[in-house]
N, C-alpha and C positions, 0 to 999 in steps of 0.2 A: 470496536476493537477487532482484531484480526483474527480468522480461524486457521518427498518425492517417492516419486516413483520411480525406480529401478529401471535401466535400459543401457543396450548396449548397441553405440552408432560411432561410424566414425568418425573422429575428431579431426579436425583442420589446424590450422597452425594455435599453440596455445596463446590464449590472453596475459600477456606481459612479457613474454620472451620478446618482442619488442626493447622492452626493459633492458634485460639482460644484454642483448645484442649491441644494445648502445656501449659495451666498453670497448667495439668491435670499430669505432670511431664513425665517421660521419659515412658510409657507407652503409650503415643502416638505414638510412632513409632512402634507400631504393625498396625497401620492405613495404612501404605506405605506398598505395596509388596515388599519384599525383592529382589535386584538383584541373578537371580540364577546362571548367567552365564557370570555374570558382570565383567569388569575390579575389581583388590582389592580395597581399598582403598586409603591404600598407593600409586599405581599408579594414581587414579584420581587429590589424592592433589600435586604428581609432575606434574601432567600436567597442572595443576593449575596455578602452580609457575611459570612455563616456557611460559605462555598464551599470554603476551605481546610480547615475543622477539619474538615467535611463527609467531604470526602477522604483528610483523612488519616485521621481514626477509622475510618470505615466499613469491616468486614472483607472481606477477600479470598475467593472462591469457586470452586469450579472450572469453567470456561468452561461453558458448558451446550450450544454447537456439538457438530455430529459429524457431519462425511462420510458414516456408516456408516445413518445418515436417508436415507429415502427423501425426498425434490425433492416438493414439491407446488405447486400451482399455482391460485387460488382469488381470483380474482377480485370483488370486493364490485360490486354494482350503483355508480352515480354518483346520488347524489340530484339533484333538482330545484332546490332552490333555487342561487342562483348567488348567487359574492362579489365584491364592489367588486372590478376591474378596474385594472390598474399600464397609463397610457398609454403610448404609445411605439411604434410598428410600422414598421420598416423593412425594408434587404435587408441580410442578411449575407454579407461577401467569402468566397471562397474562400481554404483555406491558415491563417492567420492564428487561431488558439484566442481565444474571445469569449463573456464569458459574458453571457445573457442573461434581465433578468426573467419569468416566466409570468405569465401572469393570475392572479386567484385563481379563477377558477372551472377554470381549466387545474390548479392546484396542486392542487385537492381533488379532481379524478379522479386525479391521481397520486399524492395520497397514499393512495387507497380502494384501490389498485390494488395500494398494498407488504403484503407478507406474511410475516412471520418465518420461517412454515415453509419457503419457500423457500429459506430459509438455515440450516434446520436447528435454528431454537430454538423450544422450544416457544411463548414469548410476546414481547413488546416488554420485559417487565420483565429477559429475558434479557442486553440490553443493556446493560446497569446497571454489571457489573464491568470491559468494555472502553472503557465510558466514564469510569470511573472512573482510568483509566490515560492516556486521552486531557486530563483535566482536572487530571492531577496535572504531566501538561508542560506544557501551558497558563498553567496557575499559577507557574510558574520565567520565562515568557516576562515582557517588559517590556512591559505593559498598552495603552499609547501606541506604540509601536511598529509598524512595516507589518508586517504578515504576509500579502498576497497585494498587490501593487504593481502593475495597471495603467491604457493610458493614460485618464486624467480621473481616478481617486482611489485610493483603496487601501483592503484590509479592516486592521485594527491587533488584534492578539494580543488586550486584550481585549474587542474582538466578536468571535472566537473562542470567548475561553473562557466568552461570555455564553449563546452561542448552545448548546454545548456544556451549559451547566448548567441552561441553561432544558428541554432535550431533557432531562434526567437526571431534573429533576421531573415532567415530563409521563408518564412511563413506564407507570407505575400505571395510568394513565387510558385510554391506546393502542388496546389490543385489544379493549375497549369504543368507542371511537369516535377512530380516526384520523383523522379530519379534524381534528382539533386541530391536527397538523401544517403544513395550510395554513393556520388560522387564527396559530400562532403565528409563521412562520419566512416567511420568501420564497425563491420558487423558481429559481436561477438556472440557467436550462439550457449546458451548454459545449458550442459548438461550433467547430470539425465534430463528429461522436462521433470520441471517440478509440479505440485502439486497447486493447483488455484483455487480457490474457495471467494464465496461471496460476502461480503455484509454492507449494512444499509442504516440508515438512520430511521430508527421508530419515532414515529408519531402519533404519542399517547395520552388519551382525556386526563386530566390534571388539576390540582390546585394547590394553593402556596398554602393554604391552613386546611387545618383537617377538619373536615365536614362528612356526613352522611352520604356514603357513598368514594367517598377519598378518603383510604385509611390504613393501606400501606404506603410506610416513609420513604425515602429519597435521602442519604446521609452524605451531610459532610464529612468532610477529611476530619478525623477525631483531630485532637489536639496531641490526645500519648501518641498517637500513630506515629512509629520511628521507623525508616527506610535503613536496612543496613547495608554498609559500602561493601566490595566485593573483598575487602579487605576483613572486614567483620566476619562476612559470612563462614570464610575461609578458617574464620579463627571457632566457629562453631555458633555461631550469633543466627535466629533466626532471621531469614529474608525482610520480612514486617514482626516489628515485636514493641512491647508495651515492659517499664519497669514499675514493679510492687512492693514495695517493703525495701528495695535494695536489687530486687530477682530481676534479671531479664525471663519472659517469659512472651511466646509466642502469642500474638496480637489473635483477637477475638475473631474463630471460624462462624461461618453464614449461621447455625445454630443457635449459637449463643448472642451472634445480635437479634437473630429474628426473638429469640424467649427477653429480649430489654438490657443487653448488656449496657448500650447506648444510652437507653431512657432519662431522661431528665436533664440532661446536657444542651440540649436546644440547638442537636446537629441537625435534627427535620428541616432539609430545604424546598422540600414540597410532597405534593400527598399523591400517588394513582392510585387505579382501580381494585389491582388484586396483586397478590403475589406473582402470578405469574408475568404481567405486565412487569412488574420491577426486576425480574430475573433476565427478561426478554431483553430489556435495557441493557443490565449491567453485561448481559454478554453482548453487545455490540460497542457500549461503550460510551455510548451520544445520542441524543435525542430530542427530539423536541416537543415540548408538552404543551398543549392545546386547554388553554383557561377557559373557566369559564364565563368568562366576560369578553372572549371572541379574540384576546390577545394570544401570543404566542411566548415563551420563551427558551431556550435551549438549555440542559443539564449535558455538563461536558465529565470526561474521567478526570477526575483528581488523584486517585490514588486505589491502592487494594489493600487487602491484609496479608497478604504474600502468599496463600494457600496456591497448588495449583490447580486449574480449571477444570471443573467437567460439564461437557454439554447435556442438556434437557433430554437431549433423543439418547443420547448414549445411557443417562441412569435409564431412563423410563425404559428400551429393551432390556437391560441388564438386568431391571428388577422382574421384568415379566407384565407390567403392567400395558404397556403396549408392543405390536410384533413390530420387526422394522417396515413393512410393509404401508403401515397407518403412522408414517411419524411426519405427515403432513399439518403446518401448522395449523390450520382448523382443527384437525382430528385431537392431536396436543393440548387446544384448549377446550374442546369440548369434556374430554377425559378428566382434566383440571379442572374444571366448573362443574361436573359431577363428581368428584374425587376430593373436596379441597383437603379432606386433614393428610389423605393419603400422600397429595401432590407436594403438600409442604413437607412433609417427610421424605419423600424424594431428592424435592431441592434442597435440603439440609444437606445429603450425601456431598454436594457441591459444597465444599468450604470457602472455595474461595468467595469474595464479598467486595463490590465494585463501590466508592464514594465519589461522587460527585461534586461540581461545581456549577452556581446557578449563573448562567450568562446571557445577555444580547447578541441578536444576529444568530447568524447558520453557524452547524455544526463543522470545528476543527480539528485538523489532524495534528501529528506530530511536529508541523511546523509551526503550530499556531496559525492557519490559514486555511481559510472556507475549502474544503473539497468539490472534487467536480468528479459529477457520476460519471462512470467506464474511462474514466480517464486517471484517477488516482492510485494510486497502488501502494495497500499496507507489506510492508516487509522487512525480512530480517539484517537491519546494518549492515551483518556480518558477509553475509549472502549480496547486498544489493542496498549501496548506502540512499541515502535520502537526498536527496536531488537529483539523483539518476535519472536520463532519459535513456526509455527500451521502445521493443516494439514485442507488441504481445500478437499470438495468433492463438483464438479459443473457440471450441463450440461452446454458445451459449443456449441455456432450455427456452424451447420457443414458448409464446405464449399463448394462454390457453388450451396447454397441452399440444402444441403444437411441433413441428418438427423443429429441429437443431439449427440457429443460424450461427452464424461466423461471425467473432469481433477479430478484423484486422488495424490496428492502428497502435496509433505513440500512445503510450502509458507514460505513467513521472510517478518515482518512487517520493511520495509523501504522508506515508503515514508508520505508525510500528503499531505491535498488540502483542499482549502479552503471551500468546497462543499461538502468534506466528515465529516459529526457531525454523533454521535449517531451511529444507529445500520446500519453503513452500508459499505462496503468495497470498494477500487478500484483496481482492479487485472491491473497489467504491462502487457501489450501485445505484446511491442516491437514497433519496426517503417516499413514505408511504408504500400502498400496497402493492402497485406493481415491483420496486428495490423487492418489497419483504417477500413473493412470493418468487422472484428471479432467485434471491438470495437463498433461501430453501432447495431450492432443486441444485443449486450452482456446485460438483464436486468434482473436477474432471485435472487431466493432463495439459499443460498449457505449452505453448512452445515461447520463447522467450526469448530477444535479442538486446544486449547492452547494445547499445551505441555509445562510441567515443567521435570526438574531432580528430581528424588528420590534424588541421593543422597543432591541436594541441598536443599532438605528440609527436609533432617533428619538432617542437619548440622545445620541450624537454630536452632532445638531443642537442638543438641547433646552443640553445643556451649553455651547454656543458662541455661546447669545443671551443 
């Protein structure tokens, strides 16, 4: 599951007055730099056409990410020539998320500047199968439909999935010459930067019955467990809530499952090591548990109790029991392996209560579809819908305490968490210790570019005259 910052810079022409502009007739499309060395037209809309069969045929591969890469850092020169210029220059308020056009000559330093290996894939073609997973939801979504809505216009699912399929055929081409990227897409930058945070899939000793040594549970989705619509909540209904006698009545807080609320129901869908292991889980959301007969299998989120979340490091400073200084996760468990009634008292404070589902294969996000570390990105709808292709620029913690390196590259928004609202991100790390100890350090300011298609939104226009 998912875990801004305030600034003031100035803004370039806003994201969607494009929109707006369009009642201004076909002379908005001097607004868009033209592709100069773009596919035709005609090619784009057969590729259009073939986009489903595209996706469903094309087979499946194994992620080609890996934590276990060394971070590099490899900066290309900026060429000389400069592109048609998006007008517009004003001030951006404070507070408020605002995305805003770049230049084209701002866009083609920032596209010179992304680099796969920073994320761990050997090329841009690596890309290929989490796009493929982005495009396959895209495609279920309703084409005309908004998928990012603000004030002055809105993006509609499919300029998503245009933009999405246009990036899917450029691939090949990439690591020969990324400036394609500025020439095909427009750059909108979000501001303020938002906040980025990490998380990762745990990897924890396990078993499907309870044994000696395996004896905190793992719960399914109860049966009372009721989700209320936003229409309920409105009306006073809690978020998650359970009925008794007649009563609606707020669905069981982390406390009262840990004391047996559950018991005897036969939600137990598998056993680990200790409490803290199962807390460690349910705050990221997924994970995969290691049998002991050498198998593996994943426990995915199902559901909560609707409480809201509190982190392990935030009670433990709060209570005094650790300074922030020690809220390193060895130090956390060591504190909790000598502490346990104390730790479990802690983790009560935490209500909310994460249930799971026992599944096959690698852990999935909100699309239903295996994630790919430094490349997936949990976030809020509202902020940055899910199929979104961006471009992230972050110091990431080096390793083994090492110094700070740079992830410059495409992100694909595909996941949500309940913890990510508003201006703030959750970047996929991948699983085991290097993800969990990345994910630990990971708190910083990120900078952050939507990319849309040109041609998807001169089609917009072109189709409304």
């Amino acid at each position: 599951m998912g875990k801004g910052r305030g600034m003031s810079t100035r803004l370039r022409a806003p994201l969607f007055i494009l929109l707006a502009l369009s009642l201004c007739g076909c002379a908005v499309l001097d607004y868009l730099p033209r592709d100069t060395r773009g596919r035709p037209e005609d090619e784009v809309r057969r590729n259009r056409a073939s986009s489903s069969a595209r996706t469903a045929a094309r087979p499946s591969a194994p992620s080609s990410a890996s934590t276990d890469r060394p971070y590099e850092d490899r900066t290309p020169a900026v060429p000389a020539e400069q592109d048609a210029e998006i007008p517009g220059v004003g001030e951006v308020r404070e507070g408020d998320a605002a995305f805003s056009a770049r230049s084209g000559t701002e866009a083609m330093t920032l596209a010179l500047r992304l680099n796969p290996a920073s994320q761990s894939l050997p090329s841009y073609a690596a890309l290929a199968e989490p796009l493929r997973s982005s495009l396959a939801y895209l495609a279920r979504q309703k084409a005309a439909g908004p998928a990012l809505v603000q004030p002055g216009g809105s993006l509609s699912w499919g300029q998503l999935f245009e933009t999405a399929e246009e990036l899917y055929a450029l691939l090949p081409q990439l690591d020969a010459n990324p400036g394609l990227l500025a020439e095909h897409f427009v750059w909108y930058e979000l501001a303020p930067s938002p906040l980025l945070t990490g998380y990762y899939s745990p990897e924890l000793q396990a078993s499907l019955t309870r044994q000696p040594g395996f004896e905190t549970p793992l719960y399914a989705k109860p049966p009372d467990l009721r989700q209320a619509s936003a229409e309920e909540q409105g009306q006073g209904k809690p978020k998650a809530y359970r009925v008794s006698e007649g009563a609606i009545l707020p669905y069981y807080d982390r406390q009262a499952i840990d004391q047996g609320a559950l018991a005897g129901q036969g939600l137990e869908i598998a056993w680990v090591k200790s409490p803290l292991d199962a807390f460690w889980l349910q705050t990221e959301g997924a994970g995969t548990l290691q049998l002991p007969d050498g198998n593996q299998r994943t426990v995915q989120f199902a559901a909560s109790n609707g409480y809201e979340f509190q982190g392990l490091g935030q009670l433990l400073t709060a209570t005094g029991a650790l300074p922030k200084e020690s809220l390193q996760r060895e130090s956390i468990r060591a504190w909790c392996e000598s502490n346990p009634d104390r730790a479990r008292e802690i983790m009560a404070q935490n209500r909310s209560f994460i249930f799971f589902e026992l599944r096959q294969g690698l852990s999935a996000g909100a699309m239903e579809k295996p994630l790919t570390a430094l490349v997936s990105l949990a976030t809020d709808p509202s902020l940055l819908p899910l199929g979104s292709v961006a471009a992230l620029d972050v110091p990431l913690p080096g390793q083994n305490g090492g110094i700070p390196v740079s992830l410059r590259g495409l992100v694909l928004a595909q996941d949500t968490g309940s913890a990510i609202r508003g201006h703030r991100l959750d970047l996929y790390l991948g699983g085991g210790d290097t993800a969990e100890r990345l994910a630990s350090g990971l708190r910083t300011g990120a900078g952050l570019h939507l990319l849309v298609s040109k041609n998807a939104l001169r089609a917009k226009y072109t189709r409304g005259q």
